[in-house]
Structures are given as C-alpha cells and as structure tokens.
C-alpha positions as CSV (number, residue, x, y, z in Angstrom):
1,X,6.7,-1.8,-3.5
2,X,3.8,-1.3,-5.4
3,X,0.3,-0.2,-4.6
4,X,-1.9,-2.9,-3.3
5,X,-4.5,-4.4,-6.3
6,X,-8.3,-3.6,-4.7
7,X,-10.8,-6.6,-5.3
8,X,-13.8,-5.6,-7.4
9,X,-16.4,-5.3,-4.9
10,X,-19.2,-6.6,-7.8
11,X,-17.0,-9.5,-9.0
12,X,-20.3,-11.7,-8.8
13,X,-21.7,-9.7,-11.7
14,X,-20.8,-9.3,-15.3
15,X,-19.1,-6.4,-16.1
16,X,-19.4,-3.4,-18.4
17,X,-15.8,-3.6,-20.3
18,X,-15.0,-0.8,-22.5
19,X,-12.8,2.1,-21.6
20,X,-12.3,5.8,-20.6
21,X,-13.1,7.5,-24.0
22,X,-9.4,9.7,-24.8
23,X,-10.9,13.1,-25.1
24,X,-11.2,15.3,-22.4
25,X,-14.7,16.4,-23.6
26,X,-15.6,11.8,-22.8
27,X,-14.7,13.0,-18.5
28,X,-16.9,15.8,-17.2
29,X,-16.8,16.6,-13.9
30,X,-18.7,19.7,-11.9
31,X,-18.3,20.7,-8.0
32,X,-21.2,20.2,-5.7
33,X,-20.4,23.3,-3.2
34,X,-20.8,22.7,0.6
35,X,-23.0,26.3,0.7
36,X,-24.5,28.7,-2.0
37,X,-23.0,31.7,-2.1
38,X,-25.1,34.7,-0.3
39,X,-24.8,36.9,-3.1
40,X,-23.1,39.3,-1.1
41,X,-19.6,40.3,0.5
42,X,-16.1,41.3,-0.1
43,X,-15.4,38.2,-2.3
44,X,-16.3,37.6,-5.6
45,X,-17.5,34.4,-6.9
46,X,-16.5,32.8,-10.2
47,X,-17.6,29.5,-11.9
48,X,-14.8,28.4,-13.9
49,X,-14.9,25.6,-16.7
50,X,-11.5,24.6,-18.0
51,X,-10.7,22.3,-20.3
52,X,-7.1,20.0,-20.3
53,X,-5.9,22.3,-17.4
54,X,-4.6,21.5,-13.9
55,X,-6.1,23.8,-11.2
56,X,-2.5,25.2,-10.1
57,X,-2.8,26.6,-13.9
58,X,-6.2,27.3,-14.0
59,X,-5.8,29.7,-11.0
60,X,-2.0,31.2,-12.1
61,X,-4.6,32.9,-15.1
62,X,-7.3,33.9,-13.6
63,X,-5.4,35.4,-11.1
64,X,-2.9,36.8,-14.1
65,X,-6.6,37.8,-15.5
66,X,-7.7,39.4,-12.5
67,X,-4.6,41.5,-11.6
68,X,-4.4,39.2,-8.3
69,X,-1.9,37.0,-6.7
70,X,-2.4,33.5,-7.2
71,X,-2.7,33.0,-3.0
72,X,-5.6,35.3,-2.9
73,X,-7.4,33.1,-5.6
74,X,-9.5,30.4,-3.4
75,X,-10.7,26.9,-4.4
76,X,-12.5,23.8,-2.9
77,X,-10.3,21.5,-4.4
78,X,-8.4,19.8,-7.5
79,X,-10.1,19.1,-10.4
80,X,-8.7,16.3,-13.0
81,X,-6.6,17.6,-15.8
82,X,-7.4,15.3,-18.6
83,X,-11.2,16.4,-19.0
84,X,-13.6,19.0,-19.4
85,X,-14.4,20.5,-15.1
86,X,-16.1,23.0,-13.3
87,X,-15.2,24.7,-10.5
88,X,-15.9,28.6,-8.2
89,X,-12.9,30.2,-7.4
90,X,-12.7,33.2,-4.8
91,X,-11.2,36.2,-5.5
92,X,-10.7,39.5,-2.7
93,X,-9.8,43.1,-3.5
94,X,-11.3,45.3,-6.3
95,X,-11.6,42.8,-9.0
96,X,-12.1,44.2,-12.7
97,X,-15.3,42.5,-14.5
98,X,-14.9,39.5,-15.3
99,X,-16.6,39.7,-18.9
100,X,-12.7,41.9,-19.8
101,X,-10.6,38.6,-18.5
102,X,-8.4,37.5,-20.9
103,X,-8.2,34.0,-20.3
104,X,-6.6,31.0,-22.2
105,X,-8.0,28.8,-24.5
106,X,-10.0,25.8,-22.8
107,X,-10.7,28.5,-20.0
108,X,-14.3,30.1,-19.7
109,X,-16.3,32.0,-16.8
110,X,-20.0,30.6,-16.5
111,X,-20.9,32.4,-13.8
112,X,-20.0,35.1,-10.9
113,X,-21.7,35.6,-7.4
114,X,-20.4,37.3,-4.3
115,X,-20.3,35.9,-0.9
116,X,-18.4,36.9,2.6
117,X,-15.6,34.3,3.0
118,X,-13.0,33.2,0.8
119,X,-13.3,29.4,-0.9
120,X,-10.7,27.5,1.5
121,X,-10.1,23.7,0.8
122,X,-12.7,21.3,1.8
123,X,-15.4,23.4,0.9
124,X,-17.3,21.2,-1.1
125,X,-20.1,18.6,-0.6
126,X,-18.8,16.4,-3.8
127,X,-18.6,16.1,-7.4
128,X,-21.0,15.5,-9.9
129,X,-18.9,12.8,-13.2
130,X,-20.8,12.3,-16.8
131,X,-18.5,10.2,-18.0
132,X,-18.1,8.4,-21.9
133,X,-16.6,4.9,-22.0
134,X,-15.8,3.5,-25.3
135,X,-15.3,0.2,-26.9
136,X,-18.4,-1.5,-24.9
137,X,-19.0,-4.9,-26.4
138,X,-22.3,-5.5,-27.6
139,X,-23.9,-7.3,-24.7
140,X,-21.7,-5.0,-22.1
141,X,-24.4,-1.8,-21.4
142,X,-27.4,-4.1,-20.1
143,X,-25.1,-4.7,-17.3
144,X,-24.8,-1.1,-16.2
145,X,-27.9,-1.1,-14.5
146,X,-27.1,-4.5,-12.2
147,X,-24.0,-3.2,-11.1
148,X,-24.9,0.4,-10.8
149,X,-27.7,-0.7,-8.7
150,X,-24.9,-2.8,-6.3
151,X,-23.3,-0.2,-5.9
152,X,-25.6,2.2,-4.9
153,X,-27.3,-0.1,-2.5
154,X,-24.1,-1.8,-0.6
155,X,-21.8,1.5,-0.9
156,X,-18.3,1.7,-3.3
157,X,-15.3,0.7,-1.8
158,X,-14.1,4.3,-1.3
159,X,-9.9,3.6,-2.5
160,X,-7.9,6.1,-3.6
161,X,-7.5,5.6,-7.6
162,X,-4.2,4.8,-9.2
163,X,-4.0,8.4,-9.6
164,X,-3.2,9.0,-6.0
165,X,0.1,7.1,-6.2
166,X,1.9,8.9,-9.4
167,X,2.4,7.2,-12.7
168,X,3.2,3.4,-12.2
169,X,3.3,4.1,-8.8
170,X,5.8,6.0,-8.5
171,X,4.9,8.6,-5.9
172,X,4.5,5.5,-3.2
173,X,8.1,4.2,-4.1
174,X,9.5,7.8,-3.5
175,X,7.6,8.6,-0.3
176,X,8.7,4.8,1.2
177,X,12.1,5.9,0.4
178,X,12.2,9.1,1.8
179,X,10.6,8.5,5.0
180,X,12.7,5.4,5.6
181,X,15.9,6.8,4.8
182,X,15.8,10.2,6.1
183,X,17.3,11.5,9.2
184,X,15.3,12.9,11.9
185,X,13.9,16.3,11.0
186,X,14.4,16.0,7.5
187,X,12.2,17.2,4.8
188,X,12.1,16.5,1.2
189,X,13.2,19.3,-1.2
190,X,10.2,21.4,-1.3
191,X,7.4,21.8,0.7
192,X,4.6,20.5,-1.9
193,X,6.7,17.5,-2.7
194,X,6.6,16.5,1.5
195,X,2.4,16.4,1.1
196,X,2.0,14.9,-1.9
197,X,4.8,11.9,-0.8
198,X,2.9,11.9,2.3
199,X,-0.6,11.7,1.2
200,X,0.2,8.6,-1.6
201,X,1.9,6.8,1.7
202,X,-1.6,7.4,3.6
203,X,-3.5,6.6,0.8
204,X,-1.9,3.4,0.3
205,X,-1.8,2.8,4.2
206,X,-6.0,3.4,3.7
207,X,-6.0,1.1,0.7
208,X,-4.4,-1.6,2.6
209,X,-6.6,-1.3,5.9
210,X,-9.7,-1.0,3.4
211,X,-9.3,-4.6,1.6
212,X,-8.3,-6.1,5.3
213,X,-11.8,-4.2,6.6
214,X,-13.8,-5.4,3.5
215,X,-12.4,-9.2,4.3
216,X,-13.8,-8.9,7.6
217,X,-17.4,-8.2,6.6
218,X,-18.7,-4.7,6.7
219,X,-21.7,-5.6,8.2
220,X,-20.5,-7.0,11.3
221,X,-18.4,-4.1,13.5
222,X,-14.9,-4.8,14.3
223,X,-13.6,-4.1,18.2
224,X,-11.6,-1.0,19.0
225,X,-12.3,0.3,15.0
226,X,-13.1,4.4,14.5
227,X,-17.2,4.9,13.1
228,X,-18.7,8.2,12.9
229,X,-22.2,9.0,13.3
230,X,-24.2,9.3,10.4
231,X,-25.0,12.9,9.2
232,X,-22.5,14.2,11.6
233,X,-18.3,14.8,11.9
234,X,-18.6,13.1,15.3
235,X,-16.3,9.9,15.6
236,X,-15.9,7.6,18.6
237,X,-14.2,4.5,18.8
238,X,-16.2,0.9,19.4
239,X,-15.4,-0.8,22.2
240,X,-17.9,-3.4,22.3
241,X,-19.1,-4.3,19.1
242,X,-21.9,-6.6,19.9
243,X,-23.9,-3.7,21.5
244,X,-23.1,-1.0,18.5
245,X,-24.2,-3.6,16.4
246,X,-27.6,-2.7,16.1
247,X,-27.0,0.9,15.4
248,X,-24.7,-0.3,12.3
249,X,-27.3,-2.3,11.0
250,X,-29.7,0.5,11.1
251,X,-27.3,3.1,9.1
252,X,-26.8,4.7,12.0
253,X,-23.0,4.3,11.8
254,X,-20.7,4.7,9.2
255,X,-17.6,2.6,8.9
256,X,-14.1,4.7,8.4
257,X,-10.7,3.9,7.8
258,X,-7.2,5.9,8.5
259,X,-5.2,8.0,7.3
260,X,-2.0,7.9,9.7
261,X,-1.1,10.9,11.2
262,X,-0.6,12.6,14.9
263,X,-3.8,14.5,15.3
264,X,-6.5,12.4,14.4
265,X,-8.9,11.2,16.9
266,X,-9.9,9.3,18.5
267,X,-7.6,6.6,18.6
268,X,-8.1,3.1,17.5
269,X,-8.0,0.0,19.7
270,X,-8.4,-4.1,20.0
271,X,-8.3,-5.5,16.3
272,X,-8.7,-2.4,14.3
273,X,-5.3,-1.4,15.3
274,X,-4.1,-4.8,15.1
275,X,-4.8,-4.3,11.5
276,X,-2.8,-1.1,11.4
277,X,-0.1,-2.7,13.2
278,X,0.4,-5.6,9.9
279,X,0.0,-2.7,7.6
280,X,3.1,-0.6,9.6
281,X,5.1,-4.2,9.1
282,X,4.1,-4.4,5.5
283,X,5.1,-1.1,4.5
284,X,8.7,-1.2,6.9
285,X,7.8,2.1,8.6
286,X,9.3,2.1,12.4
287,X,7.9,5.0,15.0
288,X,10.4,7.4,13.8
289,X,9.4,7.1,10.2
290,X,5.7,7.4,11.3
291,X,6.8,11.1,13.1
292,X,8.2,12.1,9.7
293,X,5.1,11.6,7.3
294,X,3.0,13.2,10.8
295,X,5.2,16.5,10.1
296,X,3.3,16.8,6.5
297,X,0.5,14.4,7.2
298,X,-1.7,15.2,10.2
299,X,-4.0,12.0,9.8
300,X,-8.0,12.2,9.8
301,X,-10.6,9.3,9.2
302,X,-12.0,8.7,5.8
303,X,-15.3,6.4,5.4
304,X,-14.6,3.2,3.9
305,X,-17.9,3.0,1.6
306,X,-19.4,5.2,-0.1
307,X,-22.8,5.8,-2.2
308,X,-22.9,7.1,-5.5
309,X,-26.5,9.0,-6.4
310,X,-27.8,10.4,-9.0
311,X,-27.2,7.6,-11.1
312,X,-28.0,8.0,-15.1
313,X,-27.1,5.6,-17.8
314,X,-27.3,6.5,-21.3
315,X,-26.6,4.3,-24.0
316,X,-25.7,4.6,-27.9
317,X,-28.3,6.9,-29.5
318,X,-27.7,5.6,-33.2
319,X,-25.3,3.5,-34.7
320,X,-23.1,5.8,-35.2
321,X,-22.0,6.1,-31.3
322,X,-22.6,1.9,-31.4
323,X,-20.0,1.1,-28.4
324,X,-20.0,3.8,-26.1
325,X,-22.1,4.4,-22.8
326,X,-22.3,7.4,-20.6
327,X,-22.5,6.8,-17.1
328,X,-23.4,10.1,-14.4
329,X,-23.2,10.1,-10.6
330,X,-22.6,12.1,-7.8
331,X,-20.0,11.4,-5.0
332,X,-19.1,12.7,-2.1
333,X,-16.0,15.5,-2.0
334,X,-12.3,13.3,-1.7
335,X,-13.6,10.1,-3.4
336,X,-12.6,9.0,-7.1
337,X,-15.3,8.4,-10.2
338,X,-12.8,6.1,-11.5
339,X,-13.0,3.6,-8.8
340,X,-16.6,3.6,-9.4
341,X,-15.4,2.9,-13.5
342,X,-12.9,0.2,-12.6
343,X,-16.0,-1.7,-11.0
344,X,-17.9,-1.4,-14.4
345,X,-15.3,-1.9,-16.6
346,X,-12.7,-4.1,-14.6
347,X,-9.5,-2.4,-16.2
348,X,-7.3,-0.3,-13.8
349,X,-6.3,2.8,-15.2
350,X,-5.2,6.1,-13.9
351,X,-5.6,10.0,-14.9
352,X,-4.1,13.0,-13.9
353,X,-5.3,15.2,-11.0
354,X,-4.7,18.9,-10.4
C-alpha cells in the first residue's frame, strides 16, 4: 500500500512548474514561537540557525556545547534537515556563555534570552518558509500571484507531505505491517520507531479522510463531523448540520479531520464516521490493530484547511537568476510548506524532517 495521491486543490489554474532549488541555502525556514520569552527565569534561551542538520543533532551539540544532557535541552519542534532553519532551544542549570560554545560547522547562535519554563513540544504558533524554486519556465512566475491568492482566500488542503511517510513510502508499509501482524501488546523494537510508524499510519488515515472531506464540499457541514471554534481549542461534534451551517459560513467554525487514537474527543458520529469506517476497511486495520497504534498514538483533531499569510513573491532580479522564484509564507505550527509548493508547482516531492 502506498500513500494516497492528494488532488491539487487549484487544478483550475495554471501552475508555477519549476522545482525545489538543491541547496539547502534555496529552503529557509524560521519558528514563529507561541510566547516571547520574559527575559527572565531559570532557563536560558537560545536562537539557533543550523544549516543541513536534523534537530536530534542540532541539540546532541549544543547540549555537548553546553556541558548539558541532551533531555534537558528543550525545543518546539523538528525543523527540516535539507535547508537552512531557525529555531530557540531551552537550556536549565548553570549554562556557560554561549559566545565560548564550540559548535559545528553549519551551527550558529543568533540570539539568547531567558524565560521561566522550559521549551516543551508544541510550543509554537507556526513557521515562517522563503523558499527558491528553480527551473520556472518563462511564462510560469505570473501565475504565482493567481494561485497564491487561491490559496490564501479558500484555505490549503492541510496533508501531511510525502515526508511524513518515509522515503517512497516506506514508513506506511512498515507501520501497516507491524500493527497488523503483531500480537497483542506488542511493541516495535524501540520506542521512537512505535511513534514515528504510528504517526505515518495517522497521517495517512488524515490524508485519506481529507480528499473524502474535500469531495464532499467544505462549505457545506457534514453530520456527526468534529469542528472547533474559531480562535479557540474548543471542539464539539455537529449533530445537525443545517443549523451550524450558518456559523460555518461566517468563519465561525473550522473544519478538522482525525488523527486516530483513544483519547481524542469528542467523538465523531452519522457520516463523518461513516467515512472513518471505509478508511479502517481501506487500510485492513480490525479493533485490535486500532488498540495497538492508540498505545503510541493518542489521536487529536487536526484542521483540514489552512491559510498561508504573509505571502511574498519575488521574481528573477537579472538574468542571471532568469528561472527561479522565491515564494515566502507563514503557516501555522504541524502543517507542511511543501504542500503549499506541490500546488504551485504540481510535482510531488519529499524532504527530510528532523
């Protein structure tokens, strides 16, 4: 099994073409923290830009740097490997100054704060990409704008990228075959290697439900489906859709999709979990298969569109960068800039995360 193909959600416009240029330096990519740090408190602060580095290795030296263990270092979340990021770590205890680091190449402090809690995952409001494609045909950047504009104004089908599912895929073959095949209880070899099996499977189960949802018409709510109120973490389920409808319509509501697991809530009803309930058939997973991916998978609601802002586009300054096209935009924390790339260029691709 394979990971479902998305459909372009602006297949009525012409696209971009081109490519993700192959440095890491063409894929930029700086957090948006949830809070600013209060300057203050027991934890210190840094603002770390690392170049061609996976965040497991970007924290193993710091922490090396700082004379810390590496589960004392705290992060908001992965950053891609294959480009140029930045990113605050937290660090507790007496920390020497950071200016007498020794750090790797690629590695570089921009700046340090204090504040009163250690970084924990999740604590960040999203992501803001500059990203380079390359090999635009000539007539290919004048419809940036269109389809930029589309997006902004409908939402981006928020899909987990390719990069979610391992190389080819291959994470989603291995996680269908564990937590077919396993008996009861069972875990895979190592911890980490359960979580990231479980989160392709309910990335894929997301995708699935997410092309199913987008069929149906996102402007028109769905009986028993899972919305959350907008500008809030509150969820509740919609049992009669005709008389939510208005609030939809009026951005009121915010359309999600799920990630299986035991502990997220509420639970769906009527034809959103007669969707589920195709997508369970599709993917051969019976109720005891289920309570094995809920052992690393606790399940949560994720929205199914989402608004890119910020939006700049910046074509070729001189013929001598003829071709290329840098696109920036901010997203939301968990949701992929390359999604937003497939749209404008139509190629699938994939990049590593870490």
């Amino acid at each position: 099994m394979r990971p479902i193909v998305l459909p372009f959600a602006t297949s009525e416009l012409p696209p971009v073409g081109g490519r993700i240029g192959g440095a890491p330096e063409d894929f930029r990519v700086d957090e948006l923290p949830l809070y600013a740090a209060s300057g203050a408190g027991e934890h210190l602060y840094v603002r770390v830009e690392k170049r061609a580095l996976t965040t497991p290795a970007l924290i193993g030296a710091v922490a090396r740097a700082a004379g810390v263990r590496e589960r004392d270092v705290g992060y908001a979340g992965l950053k891609d490997k294959h480009a140029v990021t930045s990113q605050w770590l937290s660090l507790a205890g007496r920390i020497p100054d950071p200016g007498t680091w020794s750090l790797p190449p690629g590695v570089r402090i921009l700046e340090t704060t204090r504040h009163g809690n250690k970084l924990r995952t999740g604590h960040l409001a999203g992501n803001r990409f500059r990203i380079r494609l390359v090999d635009v045909p000539r007539d290919g950047a004048g419809h940036a704008g269109a389809l930029l504009a589309a997006l902004a104004a409908t939402g981006l089908p928020n899909a987990f990228g390719a990069q979610r599912f391992g190389h080819d895929g291959t994470n989603l073959v291995r996680a269908l075959d564990w937590i077919r095949a396993a008996a009861p209880g069972a875990r895979p070899p190592a911890r980490f290697l359960g979580r990231l099996l479980a989160s392709s499977l309910q990335a894929e189960w997301f995708n699935r439900y997410l092309v199913r949802r987008i069929a149906r018409g996102v402007s028109r709510l769905v009986a028993g489906e899972i919305v959350r109120l907008a500008g809030t973490g509150s969820y509740f389920r919609v049992d009669d859709a005709e008389a939510e409808q208005a609030r939809l319509a009026a951005g009121d509501l915010v359309l999600t999709g799920p990630l299986p697991g035991p502990r997220r809530r509420p639970a769906p009803g009527g034809d959103a979990a007669a969707l589920e309930g195709e997508i369970q058939r599709e993917l051969g997973l019976d109720a005891d298969a289920l309570a094995r991916l809920g052992d690393e998978a606790p399940g949560a609601w994720r929205d199914l569109l989402v608004r890119p802002e910020a939006i700049e586009c910046i074509g070729p300054a001189d013929a001598a960068t003829e071709g290329t096209l840098e696109i920036a935009f901010s997203l939301p924390a968990g949701s992929y800039a390359t999604v937003l790339i497939r749209e404008l260029t139509r190629v699938d691709g994939d990049r590593d995360v870490g």
